[in-house]
N, C-alpha and C positions, 0 to 999 in steps of 0.2 A: 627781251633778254632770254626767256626760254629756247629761242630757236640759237642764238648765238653762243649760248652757254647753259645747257639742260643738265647739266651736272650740279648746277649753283643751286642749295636749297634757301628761298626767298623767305624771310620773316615779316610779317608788321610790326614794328615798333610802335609802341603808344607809351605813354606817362601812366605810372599806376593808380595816379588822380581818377584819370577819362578809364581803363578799364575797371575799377574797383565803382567807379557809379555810370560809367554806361554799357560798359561789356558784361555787368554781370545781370542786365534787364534779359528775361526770356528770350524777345526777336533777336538781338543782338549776339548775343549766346546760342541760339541756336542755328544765326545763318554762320558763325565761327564753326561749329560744330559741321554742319552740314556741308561749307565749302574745303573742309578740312584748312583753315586758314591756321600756318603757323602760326603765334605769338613771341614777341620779347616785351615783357611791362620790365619800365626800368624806373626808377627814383631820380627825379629833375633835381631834387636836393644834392644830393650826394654823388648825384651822376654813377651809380650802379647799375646794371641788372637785378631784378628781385625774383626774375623767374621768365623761365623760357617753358613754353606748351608746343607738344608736337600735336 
Protein backbone atom coordinates (compact mmCIF):
# COMPACT_ATOMS: atom_id res chain seq x y z
CA UNK A 1 0.00 0.00 0.00
CA UNK A 2 2.88 2.31 0.84
CA UNK A 3 4.34 2.14 -2.69
CA UNK A 4 0.91 2.58 -4.49
CA UNK A 5 -0.35 5.20 -2.32
CA UNK A 6 2.45 7.00 0.17
CA UNK A 7 0.38 9.74 0.82
CA UNK A 8 -2.28 7.48 2.86
CA UNK A 9 -1.49 7.84 6.52
CA UNK A 10 -2.19 3.97 7.76
CA UNK A 11 -3.88 3.50 11.47
CA UNK A 12 -4.40 0.31 13.64
CA UNK A 13 -7.55 -0.13 14.71
CA UNK A 14 -8.07 -1.99 17.97
CA UNK A 15 -11.13 -2.24 20.50
CA UNK A 16 -10.59 -0.06 23.66
CA UNK A 17 -11.06 -3.56 25.47
CA UNK A 18 -7.58 -5.14 23.98
CA UNK A 19 -5.72 -1.46 24.16
CA UNK A 20 -6.74 -0.39 27.70
CA UNK A 21 -5.41 -4.12 28.97
CA UNK A 22 -2.83 -5.11 26.49
CA UNK A 23 -1.32 -1.88 24.82
CA UNK A 24 -0.99 -0.29 28.01
CA UNK A 25 1.66 -3.36 29.29
CA UNK A 26 5.32 -1.73 28.95
CA UNK A 27 6.54 -4.24 25.80
CA UNK A 28 3.54 -3.48 24.07
CA UNK A 29 3.50 0.27 24.69
CA UNK A 30 6.79 0.60 24.06
CA UNK A 31 7.27 -1.32 20.52
CA UNK A 32 3.90 1.34 19.73
CA UNK A 33 6.01 3.92 20.82
CA UNK A 34 9.32 2.96 19.11
CA UNK A 35 7.57 1.86 15.69
CA UNK A 36 5.85 5.02 15.71
CA UNK A 37 2.58 2.88 15.23
CA UNK A 38 -0.51 5.28 14.63
CA UNK A 39 -3.54 4.23 16.81
CA UNK A 40 -7.43 4.45 16.48
CA UNK A 41 -9.00 2.57 19.97
CA UNK A 42 -12.75 2.73 19.15
CA UNK A 43 -15.87 1.50 21.46
CA UNK A 44 -17.48 -2.07 19.89
CA UNK A 45 -20.39 -0.85 22.02
CA UNK A 46 -21.32 2.15 20.61
CA UNK A 47 -19.25 1.85 17.63
CA UNK A 48 -17.24 5.39 18.09
CA UNK A 49 -13.86 6.36 18.14
CA UNK A 50 -12.69 7.21 21.73
CA UNK A 51 -9.23 8.37 20.57
CA UNK A 52 -6.84 8.67 17.83
CA UNK A 53 -2.62 8.61 18.78
CA UNK A 54 -0.28 10.09 16.32
Amino acid sequence: MRREEPERILYLAVPDLTYNSFFKIDFPASMLQENAVKLMVYNVDVEEVVQWQN
